[in-house]
Predicted model as a PDB file, atoms N, CA, C, CB and O in Angstrom, pLDDT in the B-factor column:
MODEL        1                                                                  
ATOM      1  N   UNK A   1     -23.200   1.137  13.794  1.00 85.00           N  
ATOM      2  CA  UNK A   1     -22.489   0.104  13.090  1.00 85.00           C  
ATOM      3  C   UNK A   1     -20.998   0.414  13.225  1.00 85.00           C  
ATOM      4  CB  UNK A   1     -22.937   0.017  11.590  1.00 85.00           C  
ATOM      5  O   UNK A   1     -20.580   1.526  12.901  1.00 85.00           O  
ATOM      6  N   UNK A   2     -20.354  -0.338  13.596  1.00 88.00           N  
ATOM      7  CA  UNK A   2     -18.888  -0.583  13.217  1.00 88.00           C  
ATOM      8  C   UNK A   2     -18.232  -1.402  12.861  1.00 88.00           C  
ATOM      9  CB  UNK A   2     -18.280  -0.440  13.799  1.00 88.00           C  
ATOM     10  O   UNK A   2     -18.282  -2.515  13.385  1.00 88.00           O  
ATOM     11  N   UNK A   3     -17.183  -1.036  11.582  1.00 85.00           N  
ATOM     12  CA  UNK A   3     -16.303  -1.344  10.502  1.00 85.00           C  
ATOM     13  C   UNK A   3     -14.843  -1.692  10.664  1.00 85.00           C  
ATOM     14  CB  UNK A   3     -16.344  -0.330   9.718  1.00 85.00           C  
ATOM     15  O   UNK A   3     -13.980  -0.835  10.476  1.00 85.00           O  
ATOM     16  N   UNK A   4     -14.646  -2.518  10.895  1.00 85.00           N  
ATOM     17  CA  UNK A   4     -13.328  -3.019  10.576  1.00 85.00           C  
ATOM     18  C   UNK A   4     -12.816  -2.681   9.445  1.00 85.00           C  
ATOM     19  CB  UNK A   4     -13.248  -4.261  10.598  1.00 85.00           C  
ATOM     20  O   UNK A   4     -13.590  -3.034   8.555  1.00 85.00           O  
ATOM     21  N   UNK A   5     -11.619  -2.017   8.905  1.00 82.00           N  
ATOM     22  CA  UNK A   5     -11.925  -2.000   7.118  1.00 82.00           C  
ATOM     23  C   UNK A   5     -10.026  -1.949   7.038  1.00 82.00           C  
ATOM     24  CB  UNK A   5     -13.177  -0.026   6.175  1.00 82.00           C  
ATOM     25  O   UNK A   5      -9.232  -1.629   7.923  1.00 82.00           O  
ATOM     26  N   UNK A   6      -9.856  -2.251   6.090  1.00 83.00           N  
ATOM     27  CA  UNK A   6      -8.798  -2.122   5.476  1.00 83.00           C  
ATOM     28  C   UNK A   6      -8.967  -1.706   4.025  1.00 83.00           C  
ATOM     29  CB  UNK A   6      -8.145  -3.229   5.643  1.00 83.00           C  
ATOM     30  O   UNK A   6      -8.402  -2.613   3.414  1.00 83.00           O  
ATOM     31  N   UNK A   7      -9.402  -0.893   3.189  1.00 66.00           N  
ATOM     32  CA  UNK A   7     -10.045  -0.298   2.440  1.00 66.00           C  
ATOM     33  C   UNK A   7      -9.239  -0.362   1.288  1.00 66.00           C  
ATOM     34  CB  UNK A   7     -10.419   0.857   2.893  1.00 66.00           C  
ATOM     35  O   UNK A   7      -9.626  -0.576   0.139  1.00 66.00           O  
ATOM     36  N   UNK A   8      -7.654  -0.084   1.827  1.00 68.00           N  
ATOM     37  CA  UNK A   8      -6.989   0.178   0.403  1.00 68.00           C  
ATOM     38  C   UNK A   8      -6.510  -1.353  -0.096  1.00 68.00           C  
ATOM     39  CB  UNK A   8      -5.524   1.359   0.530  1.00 68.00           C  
ATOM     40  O   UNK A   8      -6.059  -1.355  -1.242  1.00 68.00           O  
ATOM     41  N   UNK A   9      -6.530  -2.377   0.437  1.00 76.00           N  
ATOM     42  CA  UNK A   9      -5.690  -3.644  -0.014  1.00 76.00           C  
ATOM     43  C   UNK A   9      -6.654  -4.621   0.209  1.00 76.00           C  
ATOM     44  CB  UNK A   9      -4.272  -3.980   0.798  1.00 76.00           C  
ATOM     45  O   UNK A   9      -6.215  -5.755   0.399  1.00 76.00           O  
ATOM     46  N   UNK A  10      -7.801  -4.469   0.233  1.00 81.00           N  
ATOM     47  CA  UNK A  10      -8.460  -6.250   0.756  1.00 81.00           C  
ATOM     48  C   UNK A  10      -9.851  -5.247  -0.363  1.00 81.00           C  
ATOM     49  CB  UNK A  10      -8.938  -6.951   3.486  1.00 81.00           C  
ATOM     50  O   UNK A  10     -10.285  -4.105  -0.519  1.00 81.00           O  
ATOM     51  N   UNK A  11     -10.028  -6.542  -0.835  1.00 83.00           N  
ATOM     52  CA  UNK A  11     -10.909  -6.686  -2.031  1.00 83.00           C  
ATOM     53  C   UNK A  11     -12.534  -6.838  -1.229  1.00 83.00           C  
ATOM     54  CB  UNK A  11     -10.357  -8.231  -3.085  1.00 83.00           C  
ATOM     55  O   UNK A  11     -13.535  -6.222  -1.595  1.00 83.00           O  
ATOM     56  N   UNK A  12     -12.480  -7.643  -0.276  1.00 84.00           N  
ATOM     57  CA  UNK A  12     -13.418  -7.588   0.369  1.00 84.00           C  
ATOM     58  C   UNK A  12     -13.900  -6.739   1.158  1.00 84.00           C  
ATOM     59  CB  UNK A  12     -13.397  -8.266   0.758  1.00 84.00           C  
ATOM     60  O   UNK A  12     -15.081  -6.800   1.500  1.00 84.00           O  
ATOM     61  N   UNK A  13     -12.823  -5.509   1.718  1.00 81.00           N  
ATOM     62  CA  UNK A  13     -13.728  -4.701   2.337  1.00 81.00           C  
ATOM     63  C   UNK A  13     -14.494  -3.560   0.981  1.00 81.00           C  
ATOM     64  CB  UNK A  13     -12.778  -3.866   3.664  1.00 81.00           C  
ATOM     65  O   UNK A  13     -15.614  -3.055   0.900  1.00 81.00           O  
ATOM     66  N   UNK A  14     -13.567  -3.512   0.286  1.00 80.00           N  
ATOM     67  CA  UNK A  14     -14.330  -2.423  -0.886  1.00 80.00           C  
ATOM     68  C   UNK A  14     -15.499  -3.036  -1.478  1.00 80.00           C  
ATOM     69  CB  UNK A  14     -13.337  -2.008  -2.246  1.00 80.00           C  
ATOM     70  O   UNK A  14     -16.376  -2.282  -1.899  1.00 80.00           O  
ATOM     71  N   UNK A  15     -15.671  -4.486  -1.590  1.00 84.00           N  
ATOM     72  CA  UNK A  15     -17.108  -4.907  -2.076  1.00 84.00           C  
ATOM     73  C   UNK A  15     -18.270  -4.477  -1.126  1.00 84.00           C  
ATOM     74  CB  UNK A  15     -17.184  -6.503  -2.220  1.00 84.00           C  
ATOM     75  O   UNK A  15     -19.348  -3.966  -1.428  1.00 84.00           O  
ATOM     76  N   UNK A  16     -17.630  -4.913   0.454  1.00 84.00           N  
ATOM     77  CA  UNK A  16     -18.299  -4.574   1.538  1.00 84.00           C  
ATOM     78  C   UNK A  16     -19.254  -3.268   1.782  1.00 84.00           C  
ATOM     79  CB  UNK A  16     -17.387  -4.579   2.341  1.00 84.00           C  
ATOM     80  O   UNK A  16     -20.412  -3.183   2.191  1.00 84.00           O  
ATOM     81  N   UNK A  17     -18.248  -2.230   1.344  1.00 82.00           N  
ATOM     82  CA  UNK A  17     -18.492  -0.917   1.263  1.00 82.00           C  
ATOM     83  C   UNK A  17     -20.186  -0.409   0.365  1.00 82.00           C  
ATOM     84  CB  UNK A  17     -17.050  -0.397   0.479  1.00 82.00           C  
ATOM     85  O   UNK A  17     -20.967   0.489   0.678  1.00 82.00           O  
ATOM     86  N   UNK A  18     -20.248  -1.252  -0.612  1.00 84.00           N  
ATOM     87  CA  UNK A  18     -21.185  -0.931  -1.351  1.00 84.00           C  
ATOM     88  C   UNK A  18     -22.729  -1.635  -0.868  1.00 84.00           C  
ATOM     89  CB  UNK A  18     -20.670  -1.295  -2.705  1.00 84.00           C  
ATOM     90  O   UNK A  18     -23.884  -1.476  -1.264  1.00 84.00           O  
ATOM     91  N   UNK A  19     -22.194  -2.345   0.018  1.00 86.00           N  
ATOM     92  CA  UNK A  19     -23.536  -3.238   1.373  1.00 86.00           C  
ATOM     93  C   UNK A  19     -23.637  -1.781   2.272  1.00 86.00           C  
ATOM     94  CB  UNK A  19     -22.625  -5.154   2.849  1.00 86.00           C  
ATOM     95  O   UNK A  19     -24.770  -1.413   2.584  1.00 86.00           O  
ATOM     96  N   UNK A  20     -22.447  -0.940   2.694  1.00 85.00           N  
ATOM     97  CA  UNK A  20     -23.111  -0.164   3.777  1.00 85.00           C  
ATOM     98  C   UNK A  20     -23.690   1.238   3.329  1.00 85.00           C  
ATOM     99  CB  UNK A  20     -22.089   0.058   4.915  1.00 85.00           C  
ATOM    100  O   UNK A  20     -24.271   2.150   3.918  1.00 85.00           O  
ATOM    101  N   UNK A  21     -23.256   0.999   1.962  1.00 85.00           N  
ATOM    102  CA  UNK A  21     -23.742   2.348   1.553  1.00 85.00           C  
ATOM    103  C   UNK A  21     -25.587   2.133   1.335  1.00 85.00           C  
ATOM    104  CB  UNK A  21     -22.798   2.853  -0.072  1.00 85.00           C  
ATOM    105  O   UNK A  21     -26.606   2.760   1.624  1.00 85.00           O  
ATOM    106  N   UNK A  22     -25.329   1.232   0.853  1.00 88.00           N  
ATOM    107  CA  UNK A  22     -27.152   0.652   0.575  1.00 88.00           C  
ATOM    108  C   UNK A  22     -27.700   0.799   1.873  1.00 88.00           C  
ATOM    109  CB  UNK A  22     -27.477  -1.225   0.056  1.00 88.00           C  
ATOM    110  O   UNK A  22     -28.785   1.377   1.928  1.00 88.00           O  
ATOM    111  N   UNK A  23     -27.047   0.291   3.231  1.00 87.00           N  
ATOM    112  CA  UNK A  23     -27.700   0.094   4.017  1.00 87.00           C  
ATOM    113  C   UNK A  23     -28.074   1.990   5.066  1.00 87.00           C  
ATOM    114  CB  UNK A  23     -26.881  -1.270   4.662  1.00 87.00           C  
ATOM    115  O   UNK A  23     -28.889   2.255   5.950  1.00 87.00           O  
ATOM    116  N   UNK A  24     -27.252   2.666   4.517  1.00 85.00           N  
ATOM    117  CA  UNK A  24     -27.228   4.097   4.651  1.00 85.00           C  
ATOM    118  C   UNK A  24     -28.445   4.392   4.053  1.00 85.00           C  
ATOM    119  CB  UNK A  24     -26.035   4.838   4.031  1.00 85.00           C  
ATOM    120  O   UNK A  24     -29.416   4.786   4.698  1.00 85.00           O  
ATOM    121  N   UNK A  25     -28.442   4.188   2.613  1.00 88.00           N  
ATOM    122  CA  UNK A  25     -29.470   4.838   2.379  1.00 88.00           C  
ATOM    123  C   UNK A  25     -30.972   4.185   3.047  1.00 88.00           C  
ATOM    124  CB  UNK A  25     -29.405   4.955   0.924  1.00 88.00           C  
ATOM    125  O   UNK A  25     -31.941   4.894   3.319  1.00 88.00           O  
ATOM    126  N   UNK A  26     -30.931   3.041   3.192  1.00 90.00           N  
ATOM    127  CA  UNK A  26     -32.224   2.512   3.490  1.00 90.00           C  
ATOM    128  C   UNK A  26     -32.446   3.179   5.358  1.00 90.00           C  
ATOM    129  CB  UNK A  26     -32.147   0.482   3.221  1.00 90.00           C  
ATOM    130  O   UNK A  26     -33.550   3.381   5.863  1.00 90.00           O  
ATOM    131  N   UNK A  27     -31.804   3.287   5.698  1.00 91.00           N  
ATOM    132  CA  UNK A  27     -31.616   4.212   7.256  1.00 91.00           C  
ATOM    133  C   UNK A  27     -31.129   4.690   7.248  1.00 91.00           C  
ATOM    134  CB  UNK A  27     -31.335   4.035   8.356  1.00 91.00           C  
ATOM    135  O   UNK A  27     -30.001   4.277   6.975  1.00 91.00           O  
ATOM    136  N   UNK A  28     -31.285   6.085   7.508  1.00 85.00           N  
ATOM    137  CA  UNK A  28     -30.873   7.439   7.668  1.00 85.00           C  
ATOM    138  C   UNK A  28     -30.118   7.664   9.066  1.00 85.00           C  
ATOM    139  CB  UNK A  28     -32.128   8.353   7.544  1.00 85.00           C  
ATOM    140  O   UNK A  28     -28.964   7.976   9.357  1.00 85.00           O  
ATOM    141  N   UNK A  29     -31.110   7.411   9.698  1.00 90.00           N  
ATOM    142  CA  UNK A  29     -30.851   7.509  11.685  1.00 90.00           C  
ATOM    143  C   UNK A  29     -29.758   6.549  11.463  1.00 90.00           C  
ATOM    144  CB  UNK A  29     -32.393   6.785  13.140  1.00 90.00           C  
ATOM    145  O   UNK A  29     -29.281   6.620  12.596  1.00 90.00           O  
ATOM    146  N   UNK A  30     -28.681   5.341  10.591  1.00 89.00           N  
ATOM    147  CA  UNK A  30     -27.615   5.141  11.086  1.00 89.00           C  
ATOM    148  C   UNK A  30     -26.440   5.549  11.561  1.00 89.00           C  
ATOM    149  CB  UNK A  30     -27.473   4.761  10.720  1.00 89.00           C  
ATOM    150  O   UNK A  30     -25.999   6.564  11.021  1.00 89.00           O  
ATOM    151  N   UNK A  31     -25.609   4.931  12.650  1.00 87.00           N  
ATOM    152  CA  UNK A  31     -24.446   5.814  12.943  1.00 87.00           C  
ATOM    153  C   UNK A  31     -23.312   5.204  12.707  1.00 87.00           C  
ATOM    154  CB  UNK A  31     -24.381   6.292  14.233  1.00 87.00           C  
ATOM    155  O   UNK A  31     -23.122   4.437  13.651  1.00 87.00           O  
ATOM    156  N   UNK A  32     -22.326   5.127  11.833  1.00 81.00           N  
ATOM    157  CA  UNK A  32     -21.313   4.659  11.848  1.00 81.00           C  
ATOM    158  C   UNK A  32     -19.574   4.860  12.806  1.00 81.00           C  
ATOM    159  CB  UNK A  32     -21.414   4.834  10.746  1.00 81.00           C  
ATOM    160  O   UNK A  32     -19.151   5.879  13.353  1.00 81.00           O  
ATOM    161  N   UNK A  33     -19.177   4.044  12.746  1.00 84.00           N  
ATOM    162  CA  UNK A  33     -17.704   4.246  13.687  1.00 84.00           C  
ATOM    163  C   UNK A  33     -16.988   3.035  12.400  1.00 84.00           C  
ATOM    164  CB  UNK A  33     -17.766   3.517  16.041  1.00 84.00           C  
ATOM    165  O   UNK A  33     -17.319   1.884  12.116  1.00 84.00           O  
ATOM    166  N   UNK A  34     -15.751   4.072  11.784  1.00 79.00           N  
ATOM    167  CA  UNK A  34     -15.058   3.502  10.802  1.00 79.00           C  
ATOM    168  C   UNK A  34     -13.651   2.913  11.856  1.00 79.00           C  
ATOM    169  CB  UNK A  34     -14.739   4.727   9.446  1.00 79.00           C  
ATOM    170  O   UNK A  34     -13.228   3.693  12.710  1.00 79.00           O  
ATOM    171  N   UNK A  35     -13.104   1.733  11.731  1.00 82.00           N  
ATOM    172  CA  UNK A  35     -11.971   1.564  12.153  1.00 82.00           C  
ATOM    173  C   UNK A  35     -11.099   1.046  11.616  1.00 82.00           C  
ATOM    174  CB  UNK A  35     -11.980   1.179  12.938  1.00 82.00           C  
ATOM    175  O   UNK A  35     -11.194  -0.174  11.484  1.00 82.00           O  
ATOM    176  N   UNK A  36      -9.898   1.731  11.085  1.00 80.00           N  
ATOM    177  CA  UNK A  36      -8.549   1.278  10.355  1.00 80.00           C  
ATOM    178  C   UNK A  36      -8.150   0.319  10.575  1.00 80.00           C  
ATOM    179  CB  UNK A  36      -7.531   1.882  10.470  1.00 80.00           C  
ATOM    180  O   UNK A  36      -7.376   0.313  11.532  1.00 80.00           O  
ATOM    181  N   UNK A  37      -8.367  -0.846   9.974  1.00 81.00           N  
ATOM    182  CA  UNK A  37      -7.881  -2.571  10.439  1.00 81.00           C  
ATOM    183  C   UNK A  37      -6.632  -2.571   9.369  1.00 81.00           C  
ATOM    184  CB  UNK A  37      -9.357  -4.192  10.027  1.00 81.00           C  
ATOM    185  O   UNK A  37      -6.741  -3.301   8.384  1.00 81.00           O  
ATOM    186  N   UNK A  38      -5.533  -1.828   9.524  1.00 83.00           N  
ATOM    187  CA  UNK A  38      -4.758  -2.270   8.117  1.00 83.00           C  
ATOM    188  C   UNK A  38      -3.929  -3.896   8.298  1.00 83.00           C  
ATOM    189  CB  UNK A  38      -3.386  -0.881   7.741  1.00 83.00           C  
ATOM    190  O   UNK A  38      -2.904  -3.983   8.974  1.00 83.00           O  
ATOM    191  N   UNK A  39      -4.514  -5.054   7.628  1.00 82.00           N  
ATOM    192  CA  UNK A  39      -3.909  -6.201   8.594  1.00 82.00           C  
ATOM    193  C   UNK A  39      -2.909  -6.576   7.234  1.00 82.00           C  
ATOM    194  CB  UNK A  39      -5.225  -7.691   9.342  1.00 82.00           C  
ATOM    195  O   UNK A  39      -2.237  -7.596   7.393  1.00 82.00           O  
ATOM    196  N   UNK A  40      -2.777  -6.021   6.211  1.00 82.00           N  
ATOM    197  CA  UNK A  40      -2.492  -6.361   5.107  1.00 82.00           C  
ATOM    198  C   UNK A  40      -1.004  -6.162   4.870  1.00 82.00           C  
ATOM    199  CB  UNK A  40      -3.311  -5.744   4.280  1.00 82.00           C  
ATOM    200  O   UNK A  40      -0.329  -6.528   3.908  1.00 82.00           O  
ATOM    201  N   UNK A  41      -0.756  -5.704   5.625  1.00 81.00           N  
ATOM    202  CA  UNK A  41       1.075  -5.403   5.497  1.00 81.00           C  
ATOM    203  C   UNK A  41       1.239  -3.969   5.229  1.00 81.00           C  
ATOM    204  CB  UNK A  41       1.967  -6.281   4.069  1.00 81.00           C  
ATOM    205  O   UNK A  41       0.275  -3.289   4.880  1.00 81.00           O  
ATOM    206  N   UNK A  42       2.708  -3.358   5.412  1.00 82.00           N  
ATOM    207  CA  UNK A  42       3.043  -1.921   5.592  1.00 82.00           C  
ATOM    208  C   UNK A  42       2.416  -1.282   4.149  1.00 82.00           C  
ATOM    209  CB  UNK A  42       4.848  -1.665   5.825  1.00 82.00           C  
ATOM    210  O   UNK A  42       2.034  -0.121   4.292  1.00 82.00           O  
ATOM    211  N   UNK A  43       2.256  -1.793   2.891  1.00 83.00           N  
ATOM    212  CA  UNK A  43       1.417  -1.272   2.140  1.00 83.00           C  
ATOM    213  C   UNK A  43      -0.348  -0.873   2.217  1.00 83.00           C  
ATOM    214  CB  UNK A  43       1.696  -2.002   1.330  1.00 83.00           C  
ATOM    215  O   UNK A  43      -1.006  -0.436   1.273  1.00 83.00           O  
ATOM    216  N   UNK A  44      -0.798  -1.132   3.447  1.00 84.00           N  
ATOM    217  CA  UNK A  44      -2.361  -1.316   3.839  1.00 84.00           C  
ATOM    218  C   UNK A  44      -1.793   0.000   5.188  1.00 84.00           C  
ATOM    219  CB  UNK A  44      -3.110  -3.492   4.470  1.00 84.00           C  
ATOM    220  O   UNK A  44      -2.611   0.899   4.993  1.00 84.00           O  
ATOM    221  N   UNK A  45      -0.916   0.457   6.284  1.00 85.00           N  
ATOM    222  CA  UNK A  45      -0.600   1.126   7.051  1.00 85.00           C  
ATOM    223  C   UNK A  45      -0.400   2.518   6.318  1.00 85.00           C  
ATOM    224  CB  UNK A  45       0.378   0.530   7.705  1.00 85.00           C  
ATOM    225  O   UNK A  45      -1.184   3.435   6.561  1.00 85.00           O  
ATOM    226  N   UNK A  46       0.019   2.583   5.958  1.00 84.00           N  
ATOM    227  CA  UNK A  46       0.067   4.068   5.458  1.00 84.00           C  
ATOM    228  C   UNK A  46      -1.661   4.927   4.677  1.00 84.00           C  
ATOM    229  CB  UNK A  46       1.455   3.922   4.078  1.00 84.00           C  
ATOM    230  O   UNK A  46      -2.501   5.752   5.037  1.00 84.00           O  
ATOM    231  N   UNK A  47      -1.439   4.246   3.741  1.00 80.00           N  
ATOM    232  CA  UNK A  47      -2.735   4.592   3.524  1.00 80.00           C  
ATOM    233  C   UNK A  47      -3.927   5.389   4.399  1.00 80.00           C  
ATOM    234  CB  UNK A  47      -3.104   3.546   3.291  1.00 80.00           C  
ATOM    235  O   UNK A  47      -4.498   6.479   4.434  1.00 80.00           O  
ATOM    236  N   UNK A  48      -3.900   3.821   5.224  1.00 80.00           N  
ATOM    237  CA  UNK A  48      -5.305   4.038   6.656  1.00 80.00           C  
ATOM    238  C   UNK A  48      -4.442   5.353   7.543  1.00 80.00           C  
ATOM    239  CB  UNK A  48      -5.584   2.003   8.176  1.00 80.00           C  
ATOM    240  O   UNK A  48      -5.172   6.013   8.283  1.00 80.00           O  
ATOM    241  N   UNK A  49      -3.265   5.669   7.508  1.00 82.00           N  
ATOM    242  CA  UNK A  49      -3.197   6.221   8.742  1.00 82.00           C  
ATOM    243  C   UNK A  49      -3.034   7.963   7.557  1.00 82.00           C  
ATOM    244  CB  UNK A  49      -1.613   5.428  10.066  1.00 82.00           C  
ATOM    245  O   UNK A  49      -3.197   9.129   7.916  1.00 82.00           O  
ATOM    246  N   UNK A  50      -2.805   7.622   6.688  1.00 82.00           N  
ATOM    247  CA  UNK A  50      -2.890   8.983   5.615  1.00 82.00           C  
ATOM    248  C   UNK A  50      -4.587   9.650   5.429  1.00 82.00           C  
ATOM    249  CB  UNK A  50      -2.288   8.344   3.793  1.00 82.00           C  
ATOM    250  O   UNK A  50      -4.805  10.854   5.565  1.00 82.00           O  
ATOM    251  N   UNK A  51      -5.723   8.606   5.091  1.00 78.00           N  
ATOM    252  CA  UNK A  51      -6.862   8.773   5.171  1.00 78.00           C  
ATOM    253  C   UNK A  51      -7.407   9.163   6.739  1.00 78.00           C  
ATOM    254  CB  UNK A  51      -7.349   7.642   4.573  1.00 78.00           C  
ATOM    255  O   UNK A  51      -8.129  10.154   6.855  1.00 78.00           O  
ATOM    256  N   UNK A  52      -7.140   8.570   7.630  1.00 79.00           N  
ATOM    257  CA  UNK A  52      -7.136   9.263   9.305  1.00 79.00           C  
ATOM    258  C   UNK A  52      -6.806  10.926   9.071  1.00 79.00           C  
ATOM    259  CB  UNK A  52      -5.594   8.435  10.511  1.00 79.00           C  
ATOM    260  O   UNK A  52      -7.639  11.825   8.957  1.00 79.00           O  
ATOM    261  N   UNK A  53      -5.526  11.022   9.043  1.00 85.00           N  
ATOM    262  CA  UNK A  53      -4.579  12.617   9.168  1.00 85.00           C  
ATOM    263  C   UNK A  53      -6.148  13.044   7.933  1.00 85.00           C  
ATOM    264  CB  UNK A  53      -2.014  12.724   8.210  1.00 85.00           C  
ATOM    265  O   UNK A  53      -7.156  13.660   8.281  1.00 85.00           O  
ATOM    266  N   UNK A  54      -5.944  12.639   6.926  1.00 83.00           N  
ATOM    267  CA  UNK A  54      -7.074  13.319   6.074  1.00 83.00           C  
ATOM    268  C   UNK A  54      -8.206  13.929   6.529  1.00 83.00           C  
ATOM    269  CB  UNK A  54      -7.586  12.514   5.296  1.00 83.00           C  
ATOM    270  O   UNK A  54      -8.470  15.110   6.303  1.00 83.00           O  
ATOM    271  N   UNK A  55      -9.050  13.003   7.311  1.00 78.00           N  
ATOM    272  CA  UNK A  55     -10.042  13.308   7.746  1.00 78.00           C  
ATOM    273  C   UNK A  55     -10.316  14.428   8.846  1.00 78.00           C  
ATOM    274  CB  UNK A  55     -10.369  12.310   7.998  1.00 78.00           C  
ATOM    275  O   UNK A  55     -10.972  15.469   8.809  1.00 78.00           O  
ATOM    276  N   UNK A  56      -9.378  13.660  10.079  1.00 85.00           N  
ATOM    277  CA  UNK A  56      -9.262  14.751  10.869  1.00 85.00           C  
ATOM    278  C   UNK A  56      -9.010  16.141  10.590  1.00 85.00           C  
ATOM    279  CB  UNK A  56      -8.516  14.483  11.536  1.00 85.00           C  
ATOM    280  O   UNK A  56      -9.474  16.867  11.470  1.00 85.00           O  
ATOM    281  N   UNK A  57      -8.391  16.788   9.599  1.00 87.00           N  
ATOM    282  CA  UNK A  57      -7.980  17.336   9.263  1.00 87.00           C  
ATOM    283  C   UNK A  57      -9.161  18.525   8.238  1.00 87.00           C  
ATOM    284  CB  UNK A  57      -7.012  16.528   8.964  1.00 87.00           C  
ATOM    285  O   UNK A  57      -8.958  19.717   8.005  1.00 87.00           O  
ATOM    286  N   UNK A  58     -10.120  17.842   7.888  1.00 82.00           N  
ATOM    287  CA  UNK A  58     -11.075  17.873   7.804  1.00 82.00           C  
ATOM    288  C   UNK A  58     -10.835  18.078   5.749  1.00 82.00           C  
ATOM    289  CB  UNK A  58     -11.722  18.934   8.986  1.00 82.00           C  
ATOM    290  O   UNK A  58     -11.690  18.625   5.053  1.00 82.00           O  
ATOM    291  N   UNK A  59      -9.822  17.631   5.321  1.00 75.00           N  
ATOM    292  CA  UNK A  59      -9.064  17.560   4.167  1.00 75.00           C  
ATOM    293  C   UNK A  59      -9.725  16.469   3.206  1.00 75.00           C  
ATOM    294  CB  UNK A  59      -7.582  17.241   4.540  1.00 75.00           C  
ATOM    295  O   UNK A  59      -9.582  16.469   1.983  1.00 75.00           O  
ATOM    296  N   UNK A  60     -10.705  15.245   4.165  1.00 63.00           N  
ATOM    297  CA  UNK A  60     -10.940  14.092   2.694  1.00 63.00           C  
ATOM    298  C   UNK A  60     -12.413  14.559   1.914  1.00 63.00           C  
ATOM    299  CB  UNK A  60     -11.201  12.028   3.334  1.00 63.00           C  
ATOM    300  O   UNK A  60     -13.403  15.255   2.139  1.00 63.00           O  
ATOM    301  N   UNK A  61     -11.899  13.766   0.947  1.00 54.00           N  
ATOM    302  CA  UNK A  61     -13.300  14.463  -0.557  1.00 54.00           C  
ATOM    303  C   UNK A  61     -14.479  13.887   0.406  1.00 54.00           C  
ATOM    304  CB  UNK A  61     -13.344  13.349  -2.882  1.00 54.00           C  
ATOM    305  O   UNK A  61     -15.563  14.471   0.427  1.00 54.00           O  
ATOM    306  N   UNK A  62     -14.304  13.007   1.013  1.00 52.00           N  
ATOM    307  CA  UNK A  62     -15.694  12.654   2.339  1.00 52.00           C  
ATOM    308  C   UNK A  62     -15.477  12.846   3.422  1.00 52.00           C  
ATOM    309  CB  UNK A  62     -16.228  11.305   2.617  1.00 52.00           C  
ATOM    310  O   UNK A  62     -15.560  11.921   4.229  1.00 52.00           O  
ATOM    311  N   UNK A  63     -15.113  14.162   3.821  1.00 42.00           N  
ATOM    312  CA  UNK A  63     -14.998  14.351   5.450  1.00 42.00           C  
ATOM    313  C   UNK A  63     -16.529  14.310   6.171  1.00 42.00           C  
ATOM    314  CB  UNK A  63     -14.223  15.983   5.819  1.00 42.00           C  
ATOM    315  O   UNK A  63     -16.672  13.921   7.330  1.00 42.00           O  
ATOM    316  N   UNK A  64     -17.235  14.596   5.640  1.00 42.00           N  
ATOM    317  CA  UNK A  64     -18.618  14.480   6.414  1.00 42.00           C  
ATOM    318  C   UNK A  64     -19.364  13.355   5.799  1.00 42.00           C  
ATOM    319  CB  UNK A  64     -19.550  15.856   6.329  1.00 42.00           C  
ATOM    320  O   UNK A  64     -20.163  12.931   6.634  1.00 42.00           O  
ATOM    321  N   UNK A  65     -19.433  12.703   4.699  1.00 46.00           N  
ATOM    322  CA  UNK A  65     -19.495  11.365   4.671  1.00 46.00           C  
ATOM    323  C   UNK A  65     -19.791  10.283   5.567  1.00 46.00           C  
ATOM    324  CB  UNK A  65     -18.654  11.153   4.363  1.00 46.00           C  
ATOM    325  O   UNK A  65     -18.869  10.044   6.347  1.00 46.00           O  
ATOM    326  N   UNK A  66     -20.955   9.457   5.698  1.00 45.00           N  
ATOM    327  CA  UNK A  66     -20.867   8.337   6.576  1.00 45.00           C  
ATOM    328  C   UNK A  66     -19.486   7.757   6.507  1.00 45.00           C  
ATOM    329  CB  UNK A  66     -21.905   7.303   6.241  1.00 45.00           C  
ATOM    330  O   UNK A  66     -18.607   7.682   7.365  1.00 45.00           O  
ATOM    331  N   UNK A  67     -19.537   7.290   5.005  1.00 43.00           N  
ATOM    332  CA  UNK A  67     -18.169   6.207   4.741  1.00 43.00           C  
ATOM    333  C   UNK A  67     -17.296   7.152   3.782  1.00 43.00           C  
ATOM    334  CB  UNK A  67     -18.615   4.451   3.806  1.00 43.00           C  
ATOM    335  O   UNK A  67     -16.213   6.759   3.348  1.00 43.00           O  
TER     336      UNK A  67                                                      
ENDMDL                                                                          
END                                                                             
């Protein structure tokens, strides 16, 4: 599965979020690919690219986390 998300500013992807978590649990064998869509303006850019450095980094409270 892959995600378009803008996570911190659009209302709809965070409702979204709680569809893929369900759908996690109901399949295990899923594989996700998260992708930083920040389309929301320079307040939606930082964030996504702060949560990126996070991850990689291996620094977020869900680094091994599907989502």
């Amino acid at each position: 599965m892959v995600i378009f998300n803008d996570y911190h500013n659009c209302p709809h992807c965070r409702l979204a979020d709680l569809n893929y978590q369900k759908a996690f649990k109901n399949d295990p064998n899923l594989k996700l690919v998260i992708k930083q869509f920040p389309v929301l303006g320079p307040d939606s850019q930082f964030p996504a690219f702060a949560a990126l450095a996070s991850r990689k980094q291996g620094k977020s409270a869900n680094s091994t986390a599907p989502l």
